[in-house]
N, C-alpha and C positions, 0 to 999 in steps of 0.2 A: 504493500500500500504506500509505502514510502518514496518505494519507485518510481509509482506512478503520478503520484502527488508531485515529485520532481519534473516528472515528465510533462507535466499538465502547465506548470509554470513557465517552463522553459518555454512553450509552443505559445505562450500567451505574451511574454515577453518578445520574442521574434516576430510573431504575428504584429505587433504593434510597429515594433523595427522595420518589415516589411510593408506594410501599408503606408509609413510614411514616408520612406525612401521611394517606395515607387510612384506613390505623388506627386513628388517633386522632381524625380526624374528620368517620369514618362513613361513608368512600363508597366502596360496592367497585368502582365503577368506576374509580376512581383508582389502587384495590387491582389490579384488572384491565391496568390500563394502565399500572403500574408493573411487572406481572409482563411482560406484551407488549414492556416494553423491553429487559428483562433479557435474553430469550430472543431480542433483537436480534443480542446476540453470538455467538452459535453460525450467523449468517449472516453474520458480519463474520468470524469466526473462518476459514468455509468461503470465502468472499470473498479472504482474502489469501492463503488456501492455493492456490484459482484463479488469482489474479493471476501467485504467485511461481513456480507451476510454466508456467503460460503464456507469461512469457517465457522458459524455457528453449531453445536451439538445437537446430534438426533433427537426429535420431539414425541407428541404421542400422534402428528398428525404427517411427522415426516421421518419415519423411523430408518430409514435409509440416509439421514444429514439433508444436508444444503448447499450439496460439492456442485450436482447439475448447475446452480448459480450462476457460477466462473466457467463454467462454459458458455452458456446463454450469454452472458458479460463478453468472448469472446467473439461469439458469434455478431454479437451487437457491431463491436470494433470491426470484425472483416466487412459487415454490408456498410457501415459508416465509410471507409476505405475503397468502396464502389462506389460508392453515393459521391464521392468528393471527386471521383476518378469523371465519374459521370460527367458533374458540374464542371469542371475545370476543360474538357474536351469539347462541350458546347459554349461556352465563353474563347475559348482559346479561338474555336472555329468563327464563333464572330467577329472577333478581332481581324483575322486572317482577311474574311472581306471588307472589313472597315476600315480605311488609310488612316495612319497615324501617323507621330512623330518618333522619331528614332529615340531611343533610349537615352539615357546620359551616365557618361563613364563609372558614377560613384555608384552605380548599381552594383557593378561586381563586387566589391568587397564587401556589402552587406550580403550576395546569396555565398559567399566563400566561409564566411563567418554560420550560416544557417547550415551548408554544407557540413562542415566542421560539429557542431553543438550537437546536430542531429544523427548524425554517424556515432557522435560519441553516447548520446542516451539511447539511441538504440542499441549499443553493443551493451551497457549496460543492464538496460531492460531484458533484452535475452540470456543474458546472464545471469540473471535473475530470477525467466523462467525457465531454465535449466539445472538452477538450483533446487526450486520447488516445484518445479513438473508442472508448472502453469500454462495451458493453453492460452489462455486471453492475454499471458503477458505476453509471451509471443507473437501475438496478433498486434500487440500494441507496440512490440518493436519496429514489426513491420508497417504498420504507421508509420512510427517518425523516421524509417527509413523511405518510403515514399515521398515522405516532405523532402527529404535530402535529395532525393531522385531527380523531384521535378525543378528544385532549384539547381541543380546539374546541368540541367535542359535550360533551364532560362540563361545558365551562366553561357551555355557553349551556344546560344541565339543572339545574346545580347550581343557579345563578341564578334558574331558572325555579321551582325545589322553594325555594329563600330565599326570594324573594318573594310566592311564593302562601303558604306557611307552613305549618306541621301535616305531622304524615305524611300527607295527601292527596297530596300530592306529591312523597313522599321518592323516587320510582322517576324522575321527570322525566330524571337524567342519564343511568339506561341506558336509557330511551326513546333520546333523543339519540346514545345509543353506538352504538344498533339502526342509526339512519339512518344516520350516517358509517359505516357498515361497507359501505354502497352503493356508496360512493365508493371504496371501500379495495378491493374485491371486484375491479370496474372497471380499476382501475389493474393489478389483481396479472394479472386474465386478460389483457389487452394488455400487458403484460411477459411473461407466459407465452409469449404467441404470438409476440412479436418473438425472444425468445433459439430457439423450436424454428423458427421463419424463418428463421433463421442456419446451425440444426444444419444443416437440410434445402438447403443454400448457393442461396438466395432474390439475387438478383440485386437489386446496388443503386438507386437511382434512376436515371430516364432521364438526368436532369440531372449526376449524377456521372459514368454513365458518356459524359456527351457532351463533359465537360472532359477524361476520359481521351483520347479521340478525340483533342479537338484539341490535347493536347501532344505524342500519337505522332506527330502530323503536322508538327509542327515541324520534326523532324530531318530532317538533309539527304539527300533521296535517296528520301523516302519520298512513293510517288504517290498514295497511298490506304490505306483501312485497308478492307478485306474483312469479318472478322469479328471479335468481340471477347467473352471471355468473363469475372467478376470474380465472385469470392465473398468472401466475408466468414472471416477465419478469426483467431479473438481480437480484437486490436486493430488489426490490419492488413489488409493483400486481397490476396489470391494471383490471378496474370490470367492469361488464354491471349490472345495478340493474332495475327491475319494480316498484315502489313504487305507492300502494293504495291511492287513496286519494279523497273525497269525489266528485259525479259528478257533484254537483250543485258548483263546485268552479268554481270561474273564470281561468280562460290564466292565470292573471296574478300574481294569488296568486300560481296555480299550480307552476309557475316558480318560484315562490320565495322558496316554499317546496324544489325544487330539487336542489336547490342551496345550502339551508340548508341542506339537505341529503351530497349534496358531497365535504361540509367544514368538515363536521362532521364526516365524515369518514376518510376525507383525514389527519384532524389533531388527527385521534384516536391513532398513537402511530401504528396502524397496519402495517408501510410502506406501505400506499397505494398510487400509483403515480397520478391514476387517475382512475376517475368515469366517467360513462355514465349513465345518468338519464333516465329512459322512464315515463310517467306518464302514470296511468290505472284508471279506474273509480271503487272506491270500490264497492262492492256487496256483501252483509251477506247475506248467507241463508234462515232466514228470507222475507229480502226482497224480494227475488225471488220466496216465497210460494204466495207473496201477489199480484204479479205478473196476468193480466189476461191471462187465457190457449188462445191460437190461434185455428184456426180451426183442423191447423195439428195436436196440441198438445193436445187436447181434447180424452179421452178415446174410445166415442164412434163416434168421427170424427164430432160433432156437436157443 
């Protein structure tokens, strides 16, 4: 939350820095891309509000938590990210047919500066959700690395309308703006799809869940793992596990197994919020050759 509080200030301070630089000299794309910041915060705003009610504890009306949240908070952030991709692609196009006045040089250093800040909070913010396994932050990196994007584009337009010179060229930056909105579109629809991946509890990589596997099987007692269910819910993962375990044990050593099974998971460092234990009665191969046939099972029915 802290992150994003940062982040939210930052976009409102540049946004103001942007709007008035490009006031004064003549680029509405900078105009543009000062307003796209501003309008940052009302997804930082929806952002923390996600965050702080998603850590909340399970209820009696929501016994599952309040992790979907920060995802829904994510998903917010990618269609905001389309929506801005949107607007700035139709404005830019109006521009393109409306003749204007060429830029003026003190432009570049203020999107160099915008460049810079927002590179740097976005690496931050994804670092952030890499720490705590946050989809919405990561969307929200990808925010302010789209502001970075498009003043990218307006730097290497402005430049391009300086040096060729004249209004022949004053439109070069929202050309530029046109094309980074490629990139920004791109980003926003795969943040799209990853937060409604999550709503729809999309099942994590083979690879996580094969480190799951093999920590359930550490514990003592456990002969095998049958099946294994994990979804994603907020910043943690809620699991259904089967755990093998021999059939001549008793009740109440089984219970003490799955006890140990979902300490051991739950403190692996995985973010795991919570487990569901089933217990199964192991059976090798073996065993089941040593097995006697039934009547049905028998070759010649005898």
């Amino acid at each position: 939350m802290r992150i994003t509080a940062i982040g939210g200030l930052t976009s409102v301070a540049l946004g103001i820095i942007k709007i008035t630089t490009g006031i004064v000299g003549q680029s509405y794309a900078l105009i543009a891309d000062g307003i796209e910041s501003i309008t940052d915060v009302v997804s930082s705003v929806v952002l923390l509000l996600g965050l702080l009610y998603s850590s909340k504890p399970p209820d009696e009306e929501h016994p599952y938590g309040h992790g979907k949240l920060e995802t829904l908070a994510g998903l917010f952030v990618a269609c905001a990210i389309l929506i801005a991709a949107i607007v700035i692609t139709i404005e830019s196009m109006q521009e393109i047919m409306t003749p204007h006045l060429t830029p003026k040089w003190f432009t570049l250093p203020v999107l160099v500066l915008t460049i810079v800040v927002k590179v740097i909070t976005s690496r931050l913010v994804l670092r952030g959700s890499a720490q705590h396994g946050s989809e919405a932050l990561r969307a929200d990196s990808w925010h302010h690395l789209s502001d970075a994007i498009t003043s990218g584009a307006a730097f290497v337009g402005i430049s391009i309308a300086l040096i060729g010179g004249g209004n022949r060229w004053a439109s070069a930056d929202d050309w530029a703006t046109l094309v980074a909105c490629v990139v920004i579109y791109w980003n926003g629809m795969r943040l799209a799809l990853q937060a409604a991946n999550d709503l729809l509890d999309r099942a994590p990589s083979a690879d996580f869940l094969k480190e799951l596997r093999a920590i359930a099987s550490t514990v003592e007692g456990v002969q095998g793992i049958e099946k294994m269910r994990v979804r994603q819910s907020g910043m943690g993962y809620m699991m259904d596990i089967h755990v093998e375990v021999d059939p001549q044990m008793t009740v109440v050593d089984s219970h003490e197994i799955a006890h140990a099974v979902t300490r051991t998971l739950m403190t692996s460092g995985k973010r795991i919020k919570d487990v569901t234990v089933h217990i199964e009665p192991f059976s090798s191969g073996a065993e089941q050759l040593l097995l006697p046939l039934t009547e049905d099972d028998s070759p010649n029915g005898n």
